[in-house]
mmCIF file of the C-alpha atoms, coordinates in Angstrom:
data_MODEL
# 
_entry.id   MODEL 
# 
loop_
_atom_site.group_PDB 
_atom_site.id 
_atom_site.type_symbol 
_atom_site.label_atom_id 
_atom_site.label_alt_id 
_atom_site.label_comp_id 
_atom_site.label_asym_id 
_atom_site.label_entity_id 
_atom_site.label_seq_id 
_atom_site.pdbx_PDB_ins_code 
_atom_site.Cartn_x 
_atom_site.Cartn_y 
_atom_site.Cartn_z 
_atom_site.occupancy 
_atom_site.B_iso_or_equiv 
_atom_site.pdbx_formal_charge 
_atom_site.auth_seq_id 
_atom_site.auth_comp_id 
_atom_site.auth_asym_id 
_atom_site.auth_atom_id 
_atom_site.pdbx_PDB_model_num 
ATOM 1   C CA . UNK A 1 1   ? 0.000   0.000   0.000  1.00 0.00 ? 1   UNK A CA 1 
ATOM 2   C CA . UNK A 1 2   ? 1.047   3.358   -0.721 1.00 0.00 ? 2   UNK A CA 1 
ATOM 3   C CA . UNK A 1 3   ? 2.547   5.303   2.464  1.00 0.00 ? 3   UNK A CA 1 
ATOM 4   C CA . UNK A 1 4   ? 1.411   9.345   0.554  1.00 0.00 ? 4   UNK A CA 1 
ATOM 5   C CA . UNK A 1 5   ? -1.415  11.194  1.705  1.00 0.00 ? 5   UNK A CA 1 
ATOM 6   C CA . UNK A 1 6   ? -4.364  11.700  -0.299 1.00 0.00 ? 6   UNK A CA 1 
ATOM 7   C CA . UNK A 1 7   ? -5.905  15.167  -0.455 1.00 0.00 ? 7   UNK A CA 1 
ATOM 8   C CA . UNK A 1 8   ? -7.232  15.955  3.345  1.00 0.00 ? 8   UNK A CA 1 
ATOM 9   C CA . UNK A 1 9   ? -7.139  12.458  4.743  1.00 0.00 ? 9   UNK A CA 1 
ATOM 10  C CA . UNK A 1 10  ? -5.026  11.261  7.001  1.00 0.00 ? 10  UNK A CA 1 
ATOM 11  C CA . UNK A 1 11  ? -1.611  10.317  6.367  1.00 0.00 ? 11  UNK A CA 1 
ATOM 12  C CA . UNK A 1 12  ? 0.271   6.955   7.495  1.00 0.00 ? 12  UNK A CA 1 
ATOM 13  C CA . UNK A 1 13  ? 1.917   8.172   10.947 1.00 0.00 ? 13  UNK A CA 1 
ATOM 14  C CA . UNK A 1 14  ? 5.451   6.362   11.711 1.00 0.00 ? 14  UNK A CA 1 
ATOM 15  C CA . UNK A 1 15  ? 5.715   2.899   13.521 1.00 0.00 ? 15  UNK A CA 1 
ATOM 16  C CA . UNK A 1 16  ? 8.026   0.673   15.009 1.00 0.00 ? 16  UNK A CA 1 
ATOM 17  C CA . UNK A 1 17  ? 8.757   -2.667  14.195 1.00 0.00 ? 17  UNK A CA 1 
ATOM 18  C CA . UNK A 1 18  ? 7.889   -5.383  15.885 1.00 0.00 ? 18  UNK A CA 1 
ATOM 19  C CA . UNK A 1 19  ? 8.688   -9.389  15.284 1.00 0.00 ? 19  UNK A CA 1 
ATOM 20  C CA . UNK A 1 20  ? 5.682   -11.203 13.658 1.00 0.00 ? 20  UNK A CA 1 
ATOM 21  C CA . UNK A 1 21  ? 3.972   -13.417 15.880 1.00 0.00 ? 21  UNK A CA 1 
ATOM 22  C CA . UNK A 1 22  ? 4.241   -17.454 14.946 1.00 0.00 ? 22  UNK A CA 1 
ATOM 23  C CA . UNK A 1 23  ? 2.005   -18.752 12.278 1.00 0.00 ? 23  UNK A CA 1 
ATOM 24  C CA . UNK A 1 24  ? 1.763   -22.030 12.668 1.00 0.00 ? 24  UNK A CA 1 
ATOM 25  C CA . UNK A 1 25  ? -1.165  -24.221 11.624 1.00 0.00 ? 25  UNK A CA 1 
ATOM 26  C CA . UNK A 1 26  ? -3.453  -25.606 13.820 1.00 0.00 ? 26  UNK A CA 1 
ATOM 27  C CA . UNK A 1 27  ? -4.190  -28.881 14.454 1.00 0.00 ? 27  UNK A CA 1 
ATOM 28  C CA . UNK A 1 28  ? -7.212  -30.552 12.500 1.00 0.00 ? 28  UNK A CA 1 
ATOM 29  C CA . UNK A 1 29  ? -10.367 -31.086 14.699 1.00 0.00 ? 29  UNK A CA 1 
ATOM 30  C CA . UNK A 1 30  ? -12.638 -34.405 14.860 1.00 0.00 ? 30  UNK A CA 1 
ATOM 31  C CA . UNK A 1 31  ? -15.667 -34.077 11.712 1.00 0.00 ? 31  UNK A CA 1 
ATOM 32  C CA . UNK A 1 32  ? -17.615 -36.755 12.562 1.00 0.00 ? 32  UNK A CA 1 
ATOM 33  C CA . UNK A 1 33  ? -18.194 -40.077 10.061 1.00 0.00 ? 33  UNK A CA 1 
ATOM 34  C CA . UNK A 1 34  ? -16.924 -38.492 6.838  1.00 0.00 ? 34  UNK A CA 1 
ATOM 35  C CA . UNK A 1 35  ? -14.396 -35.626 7.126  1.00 0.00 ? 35  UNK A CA 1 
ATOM 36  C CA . UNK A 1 36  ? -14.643 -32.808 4.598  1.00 0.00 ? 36  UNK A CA 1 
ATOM 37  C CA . UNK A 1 37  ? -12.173 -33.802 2.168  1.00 0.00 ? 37  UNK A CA 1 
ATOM 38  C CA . UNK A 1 38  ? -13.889 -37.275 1.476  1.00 0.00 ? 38  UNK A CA 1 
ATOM 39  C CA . UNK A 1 39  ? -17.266 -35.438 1.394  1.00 0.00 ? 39  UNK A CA 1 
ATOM 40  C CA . UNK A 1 40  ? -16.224 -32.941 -1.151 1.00 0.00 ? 40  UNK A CA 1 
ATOM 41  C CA . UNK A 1 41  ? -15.331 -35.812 -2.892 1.00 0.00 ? 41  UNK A CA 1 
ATOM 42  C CA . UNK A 1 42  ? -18.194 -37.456 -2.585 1.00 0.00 ? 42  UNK A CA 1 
ATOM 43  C CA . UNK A 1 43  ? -20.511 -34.213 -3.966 1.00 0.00 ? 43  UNK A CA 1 
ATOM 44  C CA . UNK A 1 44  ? -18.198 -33.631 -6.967 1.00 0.00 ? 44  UNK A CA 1 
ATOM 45  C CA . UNK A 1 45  ? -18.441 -37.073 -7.695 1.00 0.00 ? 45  UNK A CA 1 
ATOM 46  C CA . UNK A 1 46  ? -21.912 -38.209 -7.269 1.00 0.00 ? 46  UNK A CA 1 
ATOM 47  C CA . UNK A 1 47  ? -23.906 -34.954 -6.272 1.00 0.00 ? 47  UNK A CA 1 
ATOM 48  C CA . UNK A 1 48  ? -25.600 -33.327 -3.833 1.00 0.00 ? 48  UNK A CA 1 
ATOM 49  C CA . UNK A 1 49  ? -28.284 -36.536 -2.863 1.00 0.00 ? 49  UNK A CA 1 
ATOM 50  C CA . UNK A 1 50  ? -26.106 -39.114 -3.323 1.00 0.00 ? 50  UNK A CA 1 
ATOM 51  C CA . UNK A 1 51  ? -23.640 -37.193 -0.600 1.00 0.00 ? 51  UNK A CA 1 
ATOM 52  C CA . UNK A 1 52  ? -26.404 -37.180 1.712  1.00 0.00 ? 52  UNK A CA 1 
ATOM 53  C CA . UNK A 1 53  ? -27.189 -40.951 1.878  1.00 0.00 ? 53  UNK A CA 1 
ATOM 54  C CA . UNK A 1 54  ? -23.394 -41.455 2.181  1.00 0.00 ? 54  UNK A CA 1 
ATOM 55  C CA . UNK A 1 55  ? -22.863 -39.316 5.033  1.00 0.00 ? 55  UNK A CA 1 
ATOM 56  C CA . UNK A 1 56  ? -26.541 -41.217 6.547  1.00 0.00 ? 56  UNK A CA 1 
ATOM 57  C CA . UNK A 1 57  ? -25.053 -44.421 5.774  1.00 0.00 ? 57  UNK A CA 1 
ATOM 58  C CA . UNK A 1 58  ? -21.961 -44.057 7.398  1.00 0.00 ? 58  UNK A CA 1 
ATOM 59  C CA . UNK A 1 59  ? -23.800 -42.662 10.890 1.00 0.00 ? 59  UNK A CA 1 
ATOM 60  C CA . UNK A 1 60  ? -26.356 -45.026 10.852 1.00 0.00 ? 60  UNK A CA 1 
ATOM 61  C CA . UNK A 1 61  ? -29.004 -41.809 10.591 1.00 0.00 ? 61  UNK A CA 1 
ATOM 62  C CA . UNK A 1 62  ? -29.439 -38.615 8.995  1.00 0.00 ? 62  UNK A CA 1 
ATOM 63  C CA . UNK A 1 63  ? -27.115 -36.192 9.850  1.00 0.00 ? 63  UNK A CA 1 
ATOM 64  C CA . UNK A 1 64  ? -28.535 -33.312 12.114 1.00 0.00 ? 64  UNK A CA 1 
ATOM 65  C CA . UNK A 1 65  ? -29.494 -30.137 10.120 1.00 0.00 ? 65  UNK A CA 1 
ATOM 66  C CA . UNK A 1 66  ? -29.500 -32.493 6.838  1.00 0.00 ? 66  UNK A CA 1 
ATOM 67  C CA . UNK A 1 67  ? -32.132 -31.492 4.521  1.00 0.00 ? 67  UNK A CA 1 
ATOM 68  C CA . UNK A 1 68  ? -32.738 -32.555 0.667  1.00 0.00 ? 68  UNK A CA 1 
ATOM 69  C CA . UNK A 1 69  ? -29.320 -31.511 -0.501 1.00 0.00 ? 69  UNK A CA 1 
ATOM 70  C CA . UNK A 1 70  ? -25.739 -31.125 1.650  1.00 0.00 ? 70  UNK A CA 1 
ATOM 71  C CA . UNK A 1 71  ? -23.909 -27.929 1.390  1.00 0.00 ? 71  UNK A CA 1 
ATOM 72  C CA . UNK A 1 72  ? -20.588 -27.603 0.093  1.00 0.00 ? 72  UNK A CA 1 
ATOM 73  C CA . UNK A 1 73  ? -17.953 -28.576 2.727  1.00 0.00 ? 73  UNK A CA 1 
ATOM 74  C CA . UNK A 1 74  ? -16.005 -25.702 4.909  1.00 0.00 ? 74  UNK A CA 1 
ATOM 75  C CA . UNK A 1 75  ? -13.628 -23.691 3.644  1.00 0.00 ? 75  UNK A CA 1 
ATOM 76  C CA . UNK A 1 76  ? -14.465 -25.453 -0.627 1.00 0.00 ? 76  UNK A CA 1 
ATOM 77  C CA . UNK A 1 77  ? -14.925 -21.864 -1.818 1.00 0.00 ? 77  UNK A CA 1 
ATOM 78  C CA . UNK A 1 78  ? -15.553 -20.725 -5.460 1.00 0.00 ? 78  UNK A CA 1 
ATOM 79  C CA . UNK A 1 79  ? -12.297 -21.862 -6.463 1.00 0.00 ? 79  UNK A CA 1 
ATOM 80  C CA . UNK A 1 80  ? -12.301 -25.334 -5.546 1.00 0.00 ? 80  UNK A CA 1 
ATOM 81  C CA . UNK A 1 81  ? -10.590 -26.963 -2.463 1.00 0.00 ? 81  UNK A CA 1 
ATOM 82  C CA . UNK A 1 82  ? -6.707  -28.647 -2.878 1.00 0.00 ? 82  UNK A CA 1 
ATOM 83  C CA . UNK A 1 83  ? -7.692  -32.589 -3.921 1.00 0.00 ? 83  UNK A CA 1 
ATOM 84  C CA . UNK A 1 84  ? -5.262  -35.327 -3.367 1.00 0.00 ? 84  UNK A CA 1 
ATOM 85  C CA . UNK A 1 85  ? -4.530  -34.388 0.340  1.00 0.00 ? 85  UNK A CA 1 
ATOM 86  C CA . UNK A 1 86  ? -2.295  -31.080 -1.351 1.00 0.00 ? 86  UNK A CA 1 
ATOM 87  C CA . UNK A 1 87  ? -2.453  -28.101 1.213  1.00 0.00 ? 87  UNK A CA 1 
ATOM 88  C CA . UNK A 1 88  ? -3.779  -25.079 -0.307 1.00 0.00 ? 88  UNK A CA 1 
ATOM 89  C CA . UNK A 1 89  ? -1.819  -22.213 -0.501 1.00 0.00 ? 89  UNK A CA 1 
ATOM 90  C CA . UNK A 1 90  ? -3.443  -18.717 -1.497 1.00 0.00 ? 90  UNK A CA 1 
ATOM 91  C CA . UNK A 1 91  ? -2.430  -15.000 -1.639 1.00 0.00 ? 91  UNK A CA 1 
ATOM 92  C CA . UNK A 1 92  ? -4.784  -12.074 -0.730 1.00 0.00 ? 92  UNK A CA 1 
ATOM 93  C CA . UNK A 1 93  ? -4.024  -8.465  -2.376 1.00 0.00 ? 93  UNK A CA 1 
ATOM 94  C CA . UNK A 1 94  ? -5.561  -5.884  -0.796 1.00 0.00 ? 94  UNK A CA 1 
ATOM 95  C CA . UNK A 1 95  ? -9.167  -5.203  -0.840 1.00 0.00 ? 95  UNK A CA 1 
ATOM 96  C CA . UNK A 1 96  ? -9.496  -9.449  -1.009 1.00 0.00 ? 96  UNK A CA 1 
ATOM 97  C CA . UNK A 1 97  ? -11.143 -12.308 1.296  1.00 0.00 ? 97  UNK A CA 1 
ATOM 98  C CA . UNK A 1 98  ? -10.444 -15.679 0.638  1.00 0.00 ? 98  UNK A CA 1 
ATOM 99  C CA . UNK A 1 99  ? -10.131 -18.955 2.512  1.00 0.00 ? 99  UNK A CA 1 
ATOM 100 C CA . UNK A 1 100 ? -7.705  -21.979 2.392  1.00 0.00 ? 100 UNK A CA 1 
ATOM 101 C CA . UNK A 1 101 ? -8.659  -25.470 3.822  1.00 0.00 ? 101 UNK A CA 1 
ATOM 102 C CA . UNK A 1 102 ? -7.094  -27.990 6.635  1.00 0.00 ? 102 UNK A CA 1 
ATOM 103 C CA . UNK A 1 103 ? -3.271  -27.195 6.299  1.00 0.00 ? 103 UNK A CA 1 
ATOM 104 C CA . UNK A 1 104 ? -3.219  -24.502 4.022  1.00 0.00 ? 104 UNK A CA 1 
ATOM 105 C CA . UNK A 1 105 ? -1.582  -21.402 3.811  1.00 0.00 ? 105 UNK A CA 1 
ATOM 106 C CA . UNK A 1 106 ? -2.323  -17.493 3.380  1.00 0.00 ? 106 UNK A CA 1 
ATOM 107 C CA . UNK A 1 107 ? -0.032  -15.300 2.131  1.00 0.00 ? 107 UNK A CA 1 
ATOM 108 C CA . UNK A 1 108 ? -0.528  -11.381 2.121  1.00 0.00 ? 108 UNK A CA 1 
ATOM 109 C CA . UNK A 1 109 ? 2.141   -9.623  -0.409 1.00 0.00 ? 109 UNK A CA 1 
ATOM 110 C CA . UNK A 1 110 ? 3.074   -5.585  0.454  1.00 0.00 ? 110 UNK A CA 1 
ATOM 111 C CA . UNK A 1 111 ? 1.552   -5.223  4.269  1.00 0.00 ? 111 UNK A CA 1 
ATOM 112 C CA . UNK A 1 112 ? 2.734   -1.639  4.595  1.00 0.00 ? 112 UNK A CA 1 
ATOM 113 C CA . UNK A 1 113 ? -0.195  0.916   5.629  1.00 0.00 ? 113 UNK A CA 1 
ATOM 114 C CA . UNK A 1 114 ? -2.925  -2.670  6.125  1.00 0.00 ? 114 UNK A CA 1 
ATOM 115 C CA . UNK A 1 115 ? -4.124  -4.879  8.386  1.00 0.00 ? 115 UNK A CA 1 
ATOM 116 C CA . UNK A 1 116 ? -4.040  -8.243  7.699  1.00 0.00 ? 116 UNK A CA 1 
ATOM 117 C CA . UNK A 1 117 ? -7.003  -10.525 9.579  1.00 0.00 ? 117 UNK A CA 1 
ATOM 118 C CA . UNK A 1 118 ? -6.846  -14.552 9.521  1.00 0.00 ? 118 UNK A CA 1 
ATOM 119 C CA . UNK A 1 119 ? -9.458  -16.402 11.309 1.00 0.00 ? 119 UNK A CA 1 
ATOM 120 C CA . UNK A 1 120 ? -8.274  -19.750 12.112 1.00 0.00 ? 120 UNK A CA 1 
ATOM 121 C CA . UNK A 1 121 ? -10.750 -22.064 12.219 1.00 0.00 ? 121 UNK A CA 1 
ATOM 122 C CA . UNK A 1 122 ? -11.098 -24.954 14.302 1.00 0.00 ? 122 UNK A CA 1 
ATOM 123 C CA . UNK A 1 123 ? -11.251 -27.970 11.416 1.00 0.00 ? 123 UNK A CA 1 
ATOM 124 C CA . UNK A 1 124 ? -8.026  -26.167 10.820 1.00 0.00 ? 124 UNK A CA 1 
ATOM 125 C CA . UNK A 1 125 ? -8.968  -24.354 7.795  1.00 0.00 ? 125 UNK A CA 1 
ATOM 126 C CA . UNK A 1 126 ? -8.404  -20.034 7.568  1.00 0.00 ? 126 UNK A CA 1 
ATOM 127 C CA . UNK A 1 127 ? -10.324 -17.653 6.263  1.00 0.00 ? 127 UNK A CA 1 
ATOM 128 C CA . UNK A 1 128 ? -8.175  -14.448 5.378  1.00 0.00 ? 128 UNK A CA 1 
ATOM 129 C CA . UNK A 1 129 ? -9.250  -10.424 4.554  1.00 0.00 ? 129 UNK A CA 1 
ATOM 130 C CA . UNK A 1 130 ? -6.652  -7.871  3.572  1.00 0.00 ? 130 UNK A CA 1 
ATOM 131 C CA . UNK A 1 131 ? -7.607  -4.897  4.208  1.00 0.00 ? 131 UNK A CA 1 
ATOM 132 C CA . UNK A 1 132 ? -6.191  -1.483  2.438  1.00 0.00 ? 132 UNK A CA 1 
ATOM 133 C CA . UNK A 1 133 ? -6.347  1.870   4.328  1.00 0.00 ? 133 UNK A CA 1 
ATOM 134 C CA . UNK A 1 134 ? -7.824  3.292   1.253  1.00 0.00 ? 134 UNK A CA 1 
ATOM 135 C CA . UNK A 1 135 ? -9.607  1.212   -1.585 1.00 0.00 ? 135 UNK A CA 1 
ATOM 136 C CA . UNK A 1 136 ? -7.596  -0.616  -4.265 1.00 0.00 ? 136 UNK A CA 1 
ATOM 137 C CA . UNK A 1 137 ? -8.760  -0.844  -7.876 1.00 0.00 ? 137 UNK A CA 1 
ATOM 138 C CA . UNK A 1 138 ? -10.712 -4.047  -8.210 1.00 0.00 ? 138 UNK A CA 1 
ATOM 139 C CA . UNK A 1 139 ? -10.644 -4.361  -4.287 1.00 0.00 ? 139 UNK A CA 1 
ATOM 140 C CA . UNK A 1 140 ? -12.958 -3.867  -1.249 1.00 0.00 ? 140 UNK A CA 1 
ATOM 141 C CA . UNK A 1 141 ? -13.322 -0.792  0.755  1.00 0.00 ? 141 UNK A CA 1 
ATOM 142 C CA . UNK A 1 142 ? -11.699 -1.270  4.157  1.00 0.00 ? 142 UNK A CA 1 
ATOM 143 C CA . UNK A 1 143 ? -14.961 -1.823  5.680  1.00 0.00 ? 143 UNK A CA 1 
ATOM 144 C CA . UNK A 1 144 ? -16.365 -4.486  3.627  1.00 0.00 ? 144 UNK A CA 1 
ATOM 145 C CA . UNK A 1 145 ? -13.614 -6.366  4.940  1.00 0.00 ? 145 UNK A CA 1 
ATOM 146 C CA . UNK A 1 146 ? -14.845 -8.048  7.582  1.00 0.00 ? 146 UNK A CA 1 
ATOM 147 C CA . UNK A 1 147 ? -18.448 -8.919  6.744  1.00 0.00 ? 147 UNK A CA 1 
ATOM 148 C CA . UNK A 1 148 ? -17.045 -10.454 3.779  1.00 0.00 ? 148 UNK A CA 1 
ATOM 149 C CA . UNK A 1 149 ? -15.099 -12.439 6.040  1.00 0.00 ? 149 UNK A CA 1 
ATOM 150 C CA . UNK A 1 150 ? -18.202 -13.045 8.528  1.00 0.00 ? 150 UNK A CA 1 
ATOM 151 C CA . UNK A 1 151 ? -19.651 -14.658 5.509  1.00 0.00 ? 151 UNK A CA 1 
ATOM 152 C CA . UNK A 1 152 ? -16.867 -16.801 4.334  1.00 0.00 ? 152 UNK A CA 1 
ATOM 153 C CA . UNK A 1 153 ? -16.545 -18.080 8.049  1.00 0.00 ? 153 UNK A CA 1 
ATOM 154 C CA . UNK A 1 154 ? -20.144 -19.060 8.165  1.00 0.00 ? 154 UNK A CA 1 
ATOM 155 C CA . UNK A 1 155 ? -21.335 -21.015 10.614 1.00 0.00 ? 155 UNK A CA 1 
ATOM 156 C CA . UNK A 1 156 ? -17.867 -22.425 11.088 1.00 0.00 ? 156 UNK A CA 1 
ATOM 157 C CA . UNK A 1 157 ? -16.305 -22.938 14.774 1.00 0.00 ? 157 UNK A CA 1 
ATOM 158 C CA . UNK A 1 158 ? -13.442 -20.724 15.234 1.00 0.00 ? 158 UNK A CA 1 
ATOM 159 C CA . UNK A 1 159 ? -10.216 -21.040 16.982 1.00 0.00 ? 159 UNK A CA 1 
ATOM 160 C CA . UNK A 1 160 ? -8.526  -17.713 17.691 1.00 0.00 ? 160 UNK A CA 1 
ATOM 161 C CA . UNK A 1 161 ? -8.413  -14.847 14.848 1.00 0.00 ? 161 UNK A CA 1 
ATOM 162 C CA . UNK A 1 162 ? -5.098  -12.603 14.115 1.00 0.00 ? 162 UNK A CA 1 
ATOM 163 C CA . UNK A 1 163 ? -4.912  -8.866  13.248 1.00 0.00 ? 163 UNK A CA 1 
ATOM 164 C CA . UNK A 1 164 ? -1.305  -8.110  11.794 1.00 0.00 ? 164 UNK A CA 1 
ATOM 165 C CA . UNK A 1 165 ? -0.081  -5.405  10.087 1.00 0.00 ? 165 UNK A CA 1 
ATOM 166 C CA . UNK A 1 166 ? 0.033   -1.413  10.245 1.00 0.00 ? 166 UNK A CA 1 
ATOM 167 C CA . UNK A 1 167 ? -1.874  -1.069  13.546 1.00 0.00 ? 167 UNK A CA 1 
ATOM 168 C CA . UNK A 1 168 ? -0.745  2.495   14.821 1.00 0.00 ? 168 UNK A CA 1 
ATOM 169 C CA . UNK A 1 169 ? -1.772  3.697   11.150 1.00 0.00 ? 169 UNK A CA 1 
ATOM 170 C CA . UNK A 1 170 ? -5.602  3.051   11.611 1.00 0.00 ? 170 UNK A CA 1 
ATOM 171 C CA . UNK A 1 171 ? -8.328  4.170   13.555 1.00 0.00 ? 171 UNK A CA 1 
ATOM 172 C CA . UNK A 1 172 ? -10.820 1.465   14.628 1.00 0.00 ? 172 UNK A CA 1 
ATOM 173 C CA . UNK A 1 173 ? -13.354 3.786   12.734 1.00 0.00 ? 173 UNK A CA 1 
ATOM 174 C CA . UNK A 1 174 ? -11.698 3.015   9.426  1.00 0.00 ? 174 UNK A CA 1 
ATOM 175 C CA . UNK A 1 175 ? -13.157 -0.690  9.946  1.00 0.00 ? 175 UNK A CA 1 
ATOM 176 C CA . UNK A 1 176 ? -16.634 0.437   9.919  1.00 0.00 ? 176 UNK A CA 1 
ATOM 177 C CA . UNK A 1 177 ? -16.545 3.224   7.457  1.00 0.00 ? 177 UNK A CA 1 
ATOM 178 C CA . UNK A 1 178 ? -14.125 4.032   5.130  1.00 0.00 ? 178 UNK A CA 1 
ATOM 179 C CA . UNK A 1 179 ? -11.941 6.679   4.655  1.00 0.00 ? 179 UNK A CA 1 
ATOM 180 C CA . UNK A 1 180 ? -12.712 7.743   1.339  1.00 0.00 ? 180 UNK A CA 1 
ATOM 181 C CA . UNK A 1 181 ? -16.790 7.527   2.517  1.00 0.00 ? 181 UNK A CA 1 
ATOM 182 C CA . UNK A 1 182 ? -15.762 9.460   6.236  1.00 0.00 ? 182 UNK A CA 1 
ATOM 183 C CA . UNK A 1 183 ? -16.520 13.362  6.338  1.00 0.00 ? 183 UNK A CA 1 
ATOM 184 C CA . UNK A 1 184 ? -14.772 14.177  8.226  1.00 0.00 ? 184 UNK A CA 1 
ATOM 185 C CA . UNK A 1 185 ? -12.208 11.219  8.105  1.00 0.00 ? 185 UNK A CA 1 
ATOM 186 C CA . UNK A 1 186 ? -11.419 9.894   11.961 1.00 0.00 ? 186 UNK A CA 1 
ATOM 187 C CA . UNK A 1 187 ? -7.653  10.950  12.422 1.00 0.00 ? 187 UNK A CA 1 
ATOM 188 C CA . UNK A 1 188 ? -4.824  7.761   12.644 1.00 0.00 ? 188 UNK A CA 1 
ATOM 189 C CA . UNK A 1 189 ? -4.179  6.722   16.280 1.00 0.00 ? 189 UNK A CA 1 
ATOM 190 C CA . UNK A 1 190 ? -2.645  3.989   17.767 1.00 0.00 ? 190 UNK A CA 1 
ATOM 191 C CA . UNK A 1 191 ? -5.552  1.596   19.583 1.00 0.00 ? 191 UNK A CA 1 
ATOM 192 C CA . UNK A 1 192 ? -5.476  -1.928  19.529 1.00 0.00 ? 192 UNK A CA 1 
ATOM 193 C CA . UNK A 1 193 ? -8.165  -2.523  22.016 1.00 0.00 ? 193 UNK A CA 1 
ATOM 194 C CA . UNK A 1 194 ? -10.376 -0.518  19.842 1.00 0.00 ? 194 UNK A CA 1 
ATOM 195 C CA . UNK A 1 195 ? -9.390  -2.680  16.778 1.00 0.00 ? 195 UNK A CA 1 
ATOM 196 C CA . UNK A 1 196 ? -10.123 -5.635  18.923 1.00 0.00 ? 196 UNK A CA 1 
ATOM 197 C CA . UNK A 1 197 ? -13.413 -4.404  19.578 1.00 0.00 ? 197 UNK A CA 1 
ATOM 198 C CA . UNK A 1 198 ? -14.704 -3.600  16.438 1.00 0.00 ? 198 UNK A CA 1 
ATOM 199 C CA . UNK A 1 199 ? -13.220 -6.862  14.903 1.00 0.00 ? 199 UNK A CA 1 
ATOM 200 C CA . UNK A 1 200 ? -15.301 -8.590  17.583 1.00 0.00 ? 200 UNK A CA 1 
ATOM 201 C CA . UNK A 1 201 ? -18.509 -6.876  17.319 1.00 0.00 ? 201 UNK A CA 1 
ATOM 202 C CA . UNK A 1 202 ? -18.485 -7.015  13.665 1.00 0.00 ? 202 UNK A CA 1 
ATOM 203 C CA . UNK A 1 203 ? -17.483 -10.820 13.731 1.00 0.00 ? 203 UNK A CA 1 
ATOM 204 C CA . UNK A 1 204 ? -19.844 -11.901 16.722 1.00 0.00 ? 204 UNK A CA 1 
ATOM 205 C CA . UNK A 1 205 ? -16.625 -13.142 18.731 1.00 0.00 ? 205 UNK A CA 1 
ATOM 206 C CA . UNK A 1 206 ? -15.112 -12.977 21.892 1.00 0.00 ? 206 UNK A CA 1 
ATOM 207 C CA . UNK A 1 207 ? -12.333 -10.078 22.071 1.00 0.00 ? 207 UNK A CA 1 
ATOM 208 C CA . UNK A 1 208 ? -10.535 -12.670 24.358 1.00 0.00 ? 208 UNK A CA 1 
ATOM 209 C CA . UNK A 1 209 ? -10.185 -14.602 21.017 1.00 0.00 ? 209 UNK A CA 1 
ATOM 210 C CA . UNK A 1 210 ? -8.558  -12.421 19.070 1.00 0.00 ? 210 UNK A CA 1 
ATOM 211 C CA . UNK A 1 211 ? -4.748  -10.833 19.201 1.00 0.00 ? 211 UNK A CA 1 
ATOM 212 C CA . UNK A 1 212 ? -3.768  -7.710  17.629 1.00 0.00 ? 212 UNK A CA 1 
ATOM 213 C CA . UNK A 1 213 ? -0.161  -6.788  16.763 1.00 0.00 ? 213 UNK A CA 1 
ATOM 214 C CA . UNK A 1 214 ? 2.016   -4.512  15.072 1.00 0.00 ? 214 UNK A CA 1 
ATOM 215 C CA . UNK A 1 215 ? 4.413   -6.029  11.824 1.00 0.00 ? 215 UNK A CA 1 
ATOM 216 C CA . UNK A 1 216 ? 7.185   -4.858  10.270 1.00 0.00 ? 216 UNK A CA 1 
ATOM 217 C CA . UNK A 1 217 ? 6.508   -4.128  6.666  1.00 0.00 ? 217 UNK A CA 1 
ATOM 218 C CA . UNK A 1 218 ? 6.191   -6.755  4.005  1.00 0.00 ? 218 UNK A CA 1 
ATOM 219 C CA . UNK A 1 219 ? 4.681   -9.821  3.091  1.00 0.00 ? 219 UNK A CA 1 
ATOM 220 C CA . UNK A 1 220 ? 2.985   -11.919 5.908  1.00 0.00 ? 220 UNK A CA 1 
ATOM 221 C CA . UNK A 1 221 ? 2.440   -15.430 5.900  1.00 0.00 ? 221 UNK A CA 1 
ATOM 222 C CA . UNK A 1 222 ? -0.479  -16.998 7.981  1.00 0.00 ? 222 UNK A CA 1 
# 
């Protein structure tokens, strides 16, 4: 991202560096009969209905919330999970959510004046939003962010969720309405605990969850 100043809004204030916090992946949770590899197998292979009578065969019942058809697995976004056991492993420009399955990994390229938020998700899959501190072409506005990622997560169960990135560059604010839509824009301050918060609220998870840290600039890897 681009440390100038754009006419009247508020330019990137100095900060320190600061080691990056580990990144390592977390370990795969229990998902019942079938896990979600073999069931995305099973639905690109036989459909929808045949997937549910396989996952009902192999509990000995119907599988509670099952209707008529069964969902795509977690984390099997648009572009198709990793097949043969392969990790996935995805990078996310700025203004860009994605998500990577069991093992994979996130990279975010140029982390200069952004915040970079990974959910990790207890089946071990992420779910990753770069976010710009003003709007790049073809990407998101800074607060579209994380209801994008609210919606990738789903109903999923989450482990813990990381904020890295230019931290004492943002206000909180920023998260909820953009700069470029702010009149007055809300001036850069250093607040974690108010990035906490709003990350929180906005994702309908405990603050306790998530960890918020300063990174030198560069590419991240989650």
């Amino acid at each position: 991202m681009d440390r100038e100043s754009t006419g009247g809004t508020p330019t990137r204030l100095p900060r320190p560096s600061a080691p990056a916090g580990p990144a390592g992946d977390l370990p795969r949770g229990a998902a019942g009969p079938l896990g979600p590899s073999a069931v995305t197998v099973l639905q690109r292979a036989a459909g929808n209905a045949a997937t549910t009578r396989a996952v009902a065969a192999g509990s000995g019942r119907r599988p509670p919330g099952a209707d008529l058809t069964v969902q795509r697995a977690e984390n099997d976004d648009a572009g198709g999970g990793a097949s043969g056991g392969t990790a996935e492993a995805k990078s996310i420009a700025e203004g860009e959510v994605k998500s990577v399955g069991p093992g994979g990994t996130i990279t975010y390229p140029s982390v200069t004046s952004c915040l970079a938020i990974t959910v990790y998700l207890r089946d071990g899959g992420k779910v990753g939003g770069h976010a710009s501190l003003f709007k790049a072409s073809g990407g998101m506005y800074s607060d579209q962010i994380l209801p994008a990622i609210k919606a990738q997560v789903g109903k999923s169960r989450v482990e813990r969720i990381d904020v890295s990135g230019a931290i004492s560059s943002w206000n909180p604010a920023y998260l909820k309405t953009a700069i470029e839509n702010s009149n007055p824009a809300p001036e850069q301050k250093n607040d974690p605990d108010g990035i906490r918060n709003v990350v929180s609220g906005i994702l309908g998870r405990q603050a306790k969850k998530i960890s918020v840290q300063e990174t030198p600039d560069g590419t991240l890897t989650r």
